[in-house]
N, C-alpha and C positions, 0 to 999 in steps of 0.2 A: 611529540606531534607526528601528523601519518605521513608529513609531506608538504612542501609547497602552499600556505592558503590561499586559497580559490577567492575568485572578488566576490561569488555568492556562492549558497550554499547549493548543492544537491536538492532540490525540491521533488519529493514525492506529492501527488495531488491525489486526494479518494475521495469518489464520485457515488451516491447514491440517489437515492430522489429527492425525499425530503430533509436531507441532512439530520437527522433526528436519531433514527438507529445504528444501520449500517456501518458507514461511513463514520461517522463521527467514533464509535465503540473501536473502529480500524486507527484511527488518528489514534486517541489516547493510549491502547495496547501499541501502538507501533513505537509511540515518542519511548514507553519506560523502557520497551527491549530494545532500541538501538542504547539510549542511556546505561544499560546492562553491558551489552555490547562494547560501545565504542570509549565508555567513560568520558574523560574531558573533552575527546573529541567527537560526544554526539554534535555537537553545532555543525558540524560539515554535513549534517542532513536537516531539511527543513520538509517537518511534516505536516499536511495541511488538509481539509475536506470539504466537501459542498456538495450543492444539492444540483439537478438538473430542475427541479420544482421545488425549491427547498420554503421550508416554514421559518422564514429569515427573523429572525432572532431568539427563536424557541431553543430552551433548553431541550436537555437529551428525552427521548421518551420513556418514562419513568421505569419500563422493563425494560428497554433496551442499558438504561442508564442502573438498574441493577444486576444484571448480566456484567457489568462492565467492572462491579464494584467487586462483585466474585471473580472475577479473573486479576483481582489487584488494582486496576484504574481506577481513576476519579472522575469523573463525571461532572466534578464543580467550574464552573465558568464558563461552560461551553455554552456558544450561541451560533444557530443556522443560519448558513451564508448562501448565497445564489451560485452557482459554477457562472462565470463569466469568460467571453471570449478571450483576454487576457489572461487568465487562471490557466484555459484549455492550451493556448499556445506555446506557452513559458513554462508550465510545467517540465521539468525530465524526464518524470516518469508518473505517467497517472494509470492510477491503480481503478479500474469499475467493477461493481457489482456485479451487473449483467452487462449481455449484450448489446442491448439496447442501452443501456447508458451509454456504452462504446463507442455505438453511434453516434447518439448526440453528442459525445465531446469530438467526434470526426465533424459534427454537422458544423460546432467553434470553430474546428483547428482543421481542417481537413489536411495541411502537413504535419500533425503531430503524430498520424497513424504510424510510423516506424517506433511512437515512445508509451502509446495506449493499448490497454491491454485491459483482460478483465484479470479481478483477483488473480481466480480458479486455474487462470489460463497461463498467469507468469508464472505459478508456481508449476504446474503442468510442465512450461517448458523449459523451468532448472531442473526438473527432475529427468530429460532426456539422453541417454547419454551422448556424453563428449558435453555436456554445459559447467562441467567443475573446471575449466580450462581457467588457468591462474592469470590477469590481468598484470600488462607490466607496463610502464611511467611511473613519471616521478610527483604527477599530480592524481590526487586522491577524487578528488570529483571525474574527471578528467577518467581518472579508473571504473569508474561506477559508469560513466554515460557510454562505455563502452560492452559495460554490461549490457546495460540496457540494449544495445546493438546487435549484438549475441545471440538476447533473446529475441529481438526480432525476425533475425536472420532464421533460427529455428522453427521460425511457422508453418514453413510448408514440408515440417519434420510430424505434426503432430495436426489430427482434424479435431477442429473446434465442435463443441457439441452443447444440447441445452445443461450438462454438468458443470459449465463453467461458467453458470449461472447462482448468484446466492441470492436468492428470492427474499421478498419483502416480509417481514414477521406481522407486519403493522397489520392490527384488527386481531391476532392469534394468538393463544395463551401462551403464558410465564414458558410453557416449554419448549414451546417454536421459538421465542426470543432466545430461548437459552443455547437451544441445537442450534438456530443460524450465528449467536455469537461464538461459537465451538466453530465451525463452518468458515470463519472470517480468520480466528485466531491458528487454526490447523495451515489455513493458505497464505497467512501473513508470515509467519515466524521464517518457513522456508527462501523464504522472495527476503526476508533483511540479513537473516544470515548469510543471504551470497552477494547483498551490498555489504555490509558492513565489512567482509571478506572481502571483496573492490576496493576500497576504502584504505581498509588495513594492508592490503598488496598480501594477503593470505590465506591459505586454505579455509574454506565455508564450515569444515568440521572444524577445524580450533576456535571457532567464534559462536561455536552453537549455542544457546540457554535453552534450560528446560521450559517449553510450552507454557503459559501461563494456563490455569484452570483451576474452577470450583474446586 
């Protein structure tokens, strides 16, 4: 084990509109590469997604939901959930698509802005230097929310721009599904590798996997 267990886990929250593409293709690739990751102790991260409008009970959208099955995920049992003001608040760490989802889960939680971020933007700002800085305690959640701390503290390291936006594929062919799930999975992998490196109280590079992809 990493450490001490925590009375809950780590919660990641992804936020997209309809909970249908995005977001949910983010949940599934995220749960199997911590699982890669952390082995026995994925359970110290709880990953989860919703919609700011979401189509609350809909399976995945069938390209989104093929995209997802090329990068290795499964797409089976998935059902769209609403983002709720409890979702927004308790979150650790909520991951959004765009800006504007940002917002709205600031419009939920207006104190969770130190833990809300869009994708594009957390990985933006592990990639800054001085963000590999090794986390030390003896509690493994506890490690991670300090990341998250980290990253916030580095925002006015780095200007936010509309690239830190992963736009909606919905209505656009097989290849805009496929380029924004490349999009989500390019910005996801980096942002778990430096939790799961939290977590483990270890360098981000010893806990790397290879990218999933077609």
């Amino acid at each position: 084990m990493l450490g001490p267990a925590p009375d809950a886990p780590f919660t990641v929250l992804l936020v997209c509109t309809g909970n249908i593409c995005r977001s949910p293709l983010a949940e599934r690739v995220g749960r199997d590469l911590l699982a890669r990751m952390l082995g026995k102790d994925a359970g110290l991260v709880q990953i989860v997604s919703a919609g700011t409008r979401a189509v609350v009970g809909a399976q995945m959208h069938p390209a989104s939901a093929r995209v997802l099955a090329e990068l290795g995920g499964d797409p089976c049992g998935f059902r769209a959930r609403q983002l709720t003001d409890g979702m927004a608040a308790g979150a650790d760490l909520t991951l959004t698509m765009t800006r504007e989802h940002r917002h709205h889960v600031l419009g939920r939680a207006p104190r969770a802005m130190s833990r809300t971020f869009t994708l594009r933007e957390a990985a933006g700002l592990l990639d800054l230097p001085g963000s590999d800085v090794r986390l030390s305690g003896p509690c493994p959640v506890e490690r991670a929310r300090a990341l998250v701390t980290t990253m916030a503290a580095a925002r006015s390291c780095r200007a936010g721009s509309g690239a830190d936006d992963v736009l909606d594929p919905i209505g656009q062919d097989d290849v805009v599904h496929s380029h924004v799930g490349q999009l989500v999975v390019d910005a996801l992998v980096p942002v778990l590798e430096h939790l799961a490196a939290a977590l483990a109280g270890r360098d981000a590079a010893r806990l790397s996997v290879d990218a999933p992809g077609p």
